[in-house]
TIPA-390443 format. One line per 8 residues: for each residue x, y, z of N, C-alpha, C, CB. Coordinates in steps of 0.001 Angstrom, whole numbers, plus 524288, in hexadecimal, padded with zeros to 5 digits. Glycine has a CB too. Layout:
<lovexs>
X Y Z X Y Z X Y Z X Y Z  ...;
</lovexs>
This chain:
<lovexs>
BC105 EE033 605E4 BC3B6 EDD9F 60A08 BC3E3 EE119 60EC2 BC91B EDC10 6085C  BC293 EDEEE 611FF BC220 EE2E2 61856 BC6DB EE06A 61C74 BBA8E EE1B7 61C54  BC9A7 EE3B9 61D46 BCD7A EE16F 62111 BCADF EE214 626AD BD356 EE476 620B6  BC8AD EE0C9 629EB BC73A EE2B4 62E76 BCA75 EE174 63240 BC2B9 EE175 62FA6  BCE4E EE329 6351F BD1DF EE078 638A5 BCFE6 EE442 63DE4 BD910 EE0B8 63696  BCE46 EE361 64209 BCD29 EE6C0 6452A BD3A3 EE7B0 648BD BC7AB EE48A 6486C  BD21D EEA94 64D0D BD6C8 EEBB6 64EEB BD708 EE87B 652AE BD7C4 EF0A7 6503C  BD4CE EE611 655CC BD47B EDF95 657D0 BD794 EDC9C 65557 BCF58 EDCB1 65726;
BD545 EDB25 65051 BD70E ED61E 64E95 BDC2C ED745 64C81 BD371 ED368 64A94  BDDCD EDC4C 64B1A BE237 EDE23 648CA BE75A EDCEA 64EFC BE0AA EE5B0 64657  BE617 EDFF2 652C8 BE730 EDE6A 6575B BE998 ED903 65913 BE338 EDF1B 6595B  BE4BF ED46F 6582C BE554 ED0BF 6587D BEAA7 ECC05 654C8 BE085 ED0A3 65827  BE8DB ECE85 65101 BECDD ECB85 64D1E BF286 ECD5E 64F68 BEC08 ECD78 64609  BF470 ED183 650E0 BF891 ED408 65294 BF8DC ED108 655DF BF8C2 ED909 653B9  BF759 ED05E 659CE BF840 ECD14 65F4A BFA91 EC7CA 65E48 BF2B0 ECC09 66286  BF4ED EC4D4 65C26 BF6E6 EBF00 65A2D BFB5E EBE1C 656DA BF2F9 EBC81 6573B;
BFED8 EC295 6531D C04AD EC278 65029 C06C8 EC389 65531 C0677 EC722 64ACC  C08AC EC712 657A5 C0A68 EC6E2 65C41 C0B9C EC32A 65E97 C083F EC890 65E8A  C07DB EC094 66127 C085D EBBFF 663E3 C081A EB768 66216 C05B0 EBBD8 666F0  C0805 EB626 65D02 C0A57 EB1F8 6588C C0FE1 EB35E 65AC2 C091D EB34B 650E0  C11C2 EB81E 6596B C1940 EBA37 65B7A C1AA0 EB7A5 65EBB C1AF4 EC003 65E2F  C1895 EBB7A 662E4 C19B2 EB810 66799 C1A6B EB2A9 6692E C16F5 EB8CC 669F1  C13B1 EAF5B 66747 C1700 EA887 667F8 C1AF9 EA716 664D6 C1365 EA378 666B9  C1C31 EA989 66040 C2086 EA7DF 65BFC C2464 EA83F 65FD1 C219C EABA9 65648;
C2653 EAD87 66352 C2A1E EAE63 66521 C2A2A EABA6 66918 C2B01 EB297 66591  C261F EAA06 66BCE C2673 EA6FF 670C7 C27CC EA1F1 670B8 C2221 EA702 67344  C2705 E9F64 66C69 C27AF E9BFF 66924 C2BAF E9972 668D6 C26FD E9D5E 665AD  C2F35 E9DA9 66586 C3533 E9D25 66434 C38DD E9D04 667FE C36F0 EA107 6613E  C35E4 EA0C3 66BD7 C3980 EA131 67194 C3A1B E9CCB 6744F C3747 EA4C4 675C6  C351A E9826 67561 C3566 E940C 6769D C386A E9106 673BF C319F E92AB 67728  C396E E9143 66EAD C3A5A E8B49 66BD7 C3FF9 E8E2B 66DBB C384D E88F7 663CC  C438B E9330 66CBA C48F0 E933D 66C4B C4A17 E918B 67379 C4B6E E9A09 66989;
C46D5 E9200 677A6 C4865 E902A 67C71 C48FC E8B40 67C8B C457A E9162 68017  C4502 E874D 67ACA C45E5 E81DF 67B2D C4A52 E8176 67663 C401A E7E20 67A75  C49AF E8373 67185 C4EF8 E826F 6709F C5507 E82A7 672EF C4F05 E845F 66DC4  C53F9 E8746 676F9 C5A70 E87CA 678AF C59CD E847C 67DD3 C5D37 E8EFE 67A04  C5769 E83C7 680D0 C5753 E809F 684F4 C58E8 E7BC4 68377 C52BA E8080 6874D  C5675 E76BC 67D7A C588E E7371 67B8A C5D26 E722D 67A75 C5719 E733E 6792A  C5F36 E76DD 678ED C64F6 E768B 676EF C685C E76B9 67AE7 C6687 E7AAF 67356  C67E4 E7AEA 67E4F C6ACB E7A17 6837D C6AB3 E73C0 68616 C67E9 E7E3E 687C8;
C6704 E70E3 6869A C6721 E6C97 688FD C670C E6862 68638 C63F6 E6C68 68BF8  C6766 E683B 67FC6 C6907 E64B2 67D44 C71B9 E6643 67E6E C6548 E6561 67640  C71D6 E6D1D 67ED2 C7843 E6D75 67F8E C78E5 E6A20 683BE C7AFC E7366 680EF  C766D E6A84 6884B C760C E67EE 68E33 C79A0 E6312 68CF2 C6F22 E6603 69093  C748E E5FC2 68B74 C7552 E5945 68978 C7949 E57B3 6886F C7313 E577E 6853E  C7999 E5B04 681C5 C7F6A E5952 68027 C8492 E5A36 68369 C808A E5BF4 67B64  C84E7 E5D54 6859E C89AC E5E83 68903 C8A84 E5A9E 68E2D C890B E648A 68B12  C869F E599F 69105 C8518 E557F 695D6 C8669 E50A7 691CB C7D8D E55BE 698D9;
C8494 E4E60 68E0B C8721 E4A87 68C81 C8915 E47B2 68958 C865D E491F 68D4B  C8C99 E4D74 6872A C9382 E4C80 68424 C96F0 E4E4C 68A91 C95AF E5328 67C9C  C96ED E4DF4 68DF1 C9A13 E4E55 69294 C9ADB E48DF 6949B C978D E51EA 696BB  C9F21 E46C5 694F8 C9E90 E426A 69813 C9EB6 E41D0 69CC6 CA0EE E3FCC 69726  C9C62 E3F08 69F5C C9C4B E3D7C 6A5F0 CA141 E3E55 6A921 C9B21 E373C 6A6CF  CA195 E3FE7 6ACCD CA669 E3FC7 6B019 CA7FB E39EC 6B17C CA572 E4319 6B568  CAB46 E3763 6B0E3 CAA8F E31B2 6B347 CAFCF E32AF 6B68D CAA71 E2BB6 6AE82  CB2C5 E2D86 6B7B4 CB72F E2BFA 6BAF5 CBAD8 E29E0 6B6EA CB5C3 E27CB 6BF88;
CBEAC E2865 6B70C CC1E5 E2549 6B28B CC0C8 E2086 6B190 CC712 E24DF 6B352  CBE35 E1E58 6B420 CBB0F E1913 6B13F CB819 E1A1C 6AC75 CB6AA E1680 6B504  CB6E1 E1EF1 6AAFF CB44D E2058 6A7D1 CB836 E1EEA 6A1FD CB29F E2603 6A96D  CBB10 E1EAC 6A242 CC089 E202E 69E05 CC089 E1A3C 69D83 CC785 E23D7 6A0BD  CC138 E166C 6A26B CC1FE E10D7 6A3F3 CBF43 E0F86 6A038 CC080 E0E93 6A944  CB9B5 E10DD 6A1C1 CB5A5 E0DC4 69F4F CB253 E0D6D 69A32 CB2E6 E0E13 6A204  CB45E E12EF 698E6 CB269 E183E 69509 CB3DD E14C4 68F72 CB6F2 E1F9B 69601  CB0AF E14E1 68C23 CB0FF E1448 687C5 CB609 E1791 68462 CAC01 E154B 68685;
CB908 E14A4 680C9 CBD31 E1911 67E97 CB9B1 E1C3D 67AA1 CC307 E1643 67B33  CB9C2 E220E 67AEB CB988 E263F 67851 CB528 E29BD 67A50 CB928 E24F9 67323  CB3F3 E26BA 67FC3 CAFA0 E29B5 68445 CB1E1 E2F44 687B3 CAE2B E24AA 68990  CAF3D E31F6 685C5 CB002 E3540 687F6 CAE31 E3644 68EE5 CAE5C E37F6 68471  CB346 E377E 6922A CB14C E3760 697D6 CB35D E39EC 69AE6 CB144 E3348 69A1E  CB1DD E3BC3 69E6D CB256 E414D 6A198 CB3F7 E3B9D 6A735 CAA66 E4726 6A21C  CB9E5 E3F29 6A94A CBB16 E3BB8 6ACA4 CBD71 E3ECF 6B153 CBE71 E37C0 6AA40  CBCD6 E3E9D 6B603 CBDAB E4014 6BBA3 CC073 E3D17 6C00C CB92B E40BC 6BD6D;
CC596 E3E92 6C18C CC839 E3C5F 6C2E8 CCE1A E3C4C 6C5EF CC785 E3B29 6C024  CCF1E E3B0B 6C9E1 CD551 E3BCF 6CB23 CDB1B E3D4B 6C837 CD653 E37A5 6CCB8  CDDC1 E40A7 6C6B6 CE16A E3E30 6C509 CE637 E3A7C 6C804 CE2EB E419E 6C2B9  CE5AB E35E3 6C50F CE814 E31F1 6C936 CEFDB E319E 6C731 CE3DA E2A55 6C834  CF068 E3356 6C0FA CF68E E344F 6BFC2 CF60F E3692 6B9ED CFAC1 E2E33 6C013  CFA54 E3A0F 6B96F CFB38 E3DF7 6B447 CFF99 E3AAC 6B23E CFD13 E4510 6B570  CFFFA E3AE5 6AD66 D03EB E38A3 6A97C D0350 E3CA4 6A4C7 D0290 E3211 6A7A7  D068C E4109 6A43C D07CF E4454 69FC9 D0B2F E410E 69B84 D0AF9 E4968 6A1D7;
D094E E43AD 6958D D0FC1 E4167 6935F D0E70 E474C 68E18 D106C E376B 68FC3  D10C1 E4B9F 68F59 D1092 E4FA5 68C70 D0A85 E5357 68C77 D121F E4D4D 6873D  D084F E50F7 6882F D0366 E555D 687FC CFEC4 E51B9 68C0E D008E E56B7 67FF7  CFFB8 E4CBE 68A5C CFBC1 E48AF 68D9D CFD22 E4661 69155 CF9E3 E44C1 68B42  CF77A E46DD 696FC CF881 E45CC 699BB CF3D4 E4116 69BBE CFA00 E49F7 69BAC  CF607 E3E54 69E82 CF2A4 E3869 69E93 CF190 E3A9E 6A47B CF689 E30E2 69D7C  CEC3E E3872 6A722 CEA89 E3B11 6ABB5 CE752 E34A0 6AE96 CE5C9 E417F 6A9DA  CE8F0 E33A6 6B0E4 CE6C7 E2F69 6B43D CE1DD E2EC3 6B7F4 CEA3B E2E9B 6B708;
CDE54 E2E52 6B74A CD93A E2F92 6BB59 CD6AB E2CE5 6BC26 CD5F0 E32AA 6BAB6  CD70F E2ECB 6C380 CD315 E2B54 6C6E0 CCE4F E2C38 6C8D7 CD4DE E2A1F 6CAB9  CCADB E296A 6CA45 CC6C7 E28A1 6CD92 CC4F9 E25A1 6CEA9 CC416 E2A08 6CD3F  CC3CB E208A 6CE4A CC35D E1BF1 6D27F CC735 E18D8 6CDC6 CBBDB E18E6 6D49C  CC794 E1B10 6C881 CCBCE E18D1 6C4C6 CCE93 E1AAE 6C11A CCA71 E15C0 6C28B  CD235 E18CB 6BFB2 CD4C8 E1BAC 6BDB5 CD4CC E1BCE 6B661 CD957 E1A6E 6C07F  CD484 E1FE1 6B3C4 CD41D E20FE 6AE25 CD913 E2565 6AB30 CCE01 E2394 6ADA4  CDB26 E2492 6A744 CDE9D E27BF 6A62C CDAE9 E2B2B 6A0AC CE4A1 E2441 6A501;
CDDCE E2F59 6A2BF CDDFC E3485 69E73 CE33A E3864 69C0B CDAA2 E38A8 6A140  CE104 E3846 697CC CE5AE E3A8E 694E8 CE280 E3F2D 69379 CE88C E36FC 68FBD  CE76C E4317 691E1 CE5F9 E4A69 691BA CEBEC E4963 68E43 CE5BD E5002 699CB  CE8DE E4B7B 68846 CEE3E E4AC7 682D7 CEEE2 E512A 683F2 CEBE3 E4855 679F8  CEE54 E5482 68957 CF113 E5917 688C1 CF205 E5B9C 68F99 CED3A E5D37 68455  CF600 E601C 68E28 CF5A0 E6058 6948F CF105 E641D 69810 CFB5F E62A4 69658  CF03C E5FD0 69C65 CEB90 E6312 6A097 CED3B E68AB 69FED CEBD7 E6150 6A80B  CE996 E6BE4 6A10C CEA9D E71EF 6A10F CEA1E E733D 6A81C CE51C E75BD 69C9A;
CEBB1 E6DAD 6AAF9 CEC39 E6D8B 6AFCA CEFBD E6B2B 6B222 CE8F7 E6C6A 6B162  CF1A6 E6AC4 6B584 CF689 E682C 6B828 CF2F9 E6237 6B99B CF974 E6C61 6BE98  CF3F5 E5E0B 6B8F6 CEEEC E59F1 6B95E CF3CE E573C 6C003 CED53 E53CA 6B0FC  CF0F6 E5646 6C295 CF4CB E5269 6C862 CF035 E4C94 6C8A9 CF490 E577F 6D181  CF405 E4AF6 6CCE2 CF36B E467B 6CECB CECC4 E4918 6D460 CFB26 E43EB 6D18A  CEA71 E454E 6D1EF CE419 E44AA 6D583 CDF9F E4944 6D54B CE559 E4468 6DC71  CE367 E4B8B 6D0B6 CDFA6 E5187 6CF2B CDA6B E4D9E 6CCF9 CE334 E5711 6C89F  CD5A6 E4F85 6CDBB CCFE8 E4F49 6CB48 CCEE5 E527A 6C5D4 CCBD5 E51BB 6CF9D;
CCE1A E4D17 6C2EA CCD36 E4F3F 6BF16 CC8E7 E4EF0 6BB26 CD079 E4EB3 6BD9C  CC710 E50E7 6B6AF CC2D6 E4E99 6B381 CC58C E4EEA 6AD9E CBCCC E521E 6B427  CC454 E4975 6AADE CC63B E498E 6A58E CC14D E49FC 6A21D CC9B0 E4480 6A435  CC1FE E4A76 69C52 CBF57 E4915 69A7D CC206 E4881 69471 CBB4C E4BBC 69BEF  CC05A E4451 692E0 CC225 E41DD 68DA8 CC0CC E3CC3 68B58 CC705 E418E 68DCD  CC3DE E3B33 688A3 CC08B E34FB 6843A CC458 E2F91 686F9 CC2B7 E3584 67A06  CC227 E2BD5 687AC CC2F4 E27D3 68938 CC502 E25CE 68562 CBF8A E25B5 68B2F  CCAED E2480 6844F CCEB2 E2067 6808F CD1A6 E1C66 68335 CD318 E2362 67D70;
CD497 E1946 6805C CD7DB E1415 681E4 CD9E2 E1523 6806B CD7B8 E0F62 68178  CDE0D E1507 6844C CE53B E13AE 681DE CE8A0 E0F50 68443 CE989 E1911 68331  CE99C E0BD0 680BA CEC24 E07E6 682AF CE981 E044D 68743 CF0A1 E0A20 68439  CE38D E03AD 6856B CE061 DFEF8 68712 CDED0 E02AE 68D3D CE4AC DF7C3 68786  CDF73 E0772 68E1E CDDDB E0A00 691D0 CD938 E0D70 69043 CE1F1 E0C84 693CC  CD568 E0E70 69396 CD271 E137F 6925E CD2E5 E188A 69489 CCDF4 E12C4 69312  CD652 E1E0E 691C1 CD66E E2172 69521 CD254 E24C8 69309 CDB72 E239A 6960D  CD24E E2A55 6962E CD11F E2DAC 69338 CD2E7 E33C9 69069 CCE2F E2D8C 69506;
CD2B4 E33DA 68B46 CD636 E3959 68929 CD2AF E3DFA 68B2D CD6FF E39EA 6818E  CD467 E40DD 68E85 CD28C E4388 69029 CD234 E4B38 68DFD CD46D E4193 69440  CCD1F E4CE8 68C4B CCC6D E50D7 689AC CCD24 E56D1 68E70 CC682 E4FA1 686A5  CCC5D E56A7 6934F CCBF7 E59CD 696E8 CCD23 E56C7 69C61 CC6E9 E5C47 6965D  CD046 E5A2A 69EB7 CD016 E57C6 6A30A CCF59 E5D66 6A769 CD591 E53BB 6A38E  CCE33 E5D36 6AC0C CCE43 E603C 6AE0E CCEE5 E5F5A 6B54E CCA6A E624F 6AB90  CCF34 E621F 6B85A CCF3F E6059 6BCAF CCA74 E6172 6BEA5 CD316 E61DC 6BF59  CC98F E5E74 6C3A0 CC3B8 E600A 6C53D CC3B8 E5DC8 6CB13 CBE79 E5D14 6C108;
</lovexs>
């Protein structure tokens, strides 16, 4: 048996493992970029739309009960009764909101505000229970 490997071809084989490496690594480097770029903009998606729309209080009016809706608006009158406070709001109409705790703000009359929470009925009305409120 004669091994003849010259120092060329010995050479050669070295190179081509090498650069087998290399595309492996170049490889992997691509697939984990399009992987994280995917994921970031599948995060994108989901977040853009589990957010609901900003609307007006017609939204609440019109809103299906247990819709969740992001609402912007006057305060037009406050009615406290202990921890809950019922919040009245305008913009070309008027929608009520309830907060089952107290603002971590002094809330007035014509302050701008944004709610956000689930659309329920009470007593053949549609308000909304409101999860955050904030001024804006």
């Amino acid at each position: 048996m004669k091994s003849d490997i010259s120092g060329f071809s010995a050479a050669r084989h070295l190179n081509s493992k090498r650069f087998s490496k290399s595309m492996h690594d170049a490889t992997l480097t691509k697939i984990a970029i399009i992987t994280s770029i995917s994921g970031m903009l599948l995060l994108y998606i989901a977040l853009e739309t589990g957010q609901p729309i900003a609307a007006t209080p017609s939204a609440i009016l019109q809103g299906s009960t247990g819709s969740d809706v992001l609402v912007k608006g006057y305060i037009n009158a406050i009615t406290k009764h202990g921890n809950t406070t019922v919040i009245q709001v305008t913009a070309t109409e008027s929608a009520g909101i309830v907060l089952f705790r107290k603002p971590l703000f002094n809330l007035t009359n014509h302050m701008s505000i944004e709610a956000r929470g689930t659309i329920t009925e009470h007593n053949g009305t549609k308000e909304m229970i409101a999860e955050e409120v904030r001024v804006v």
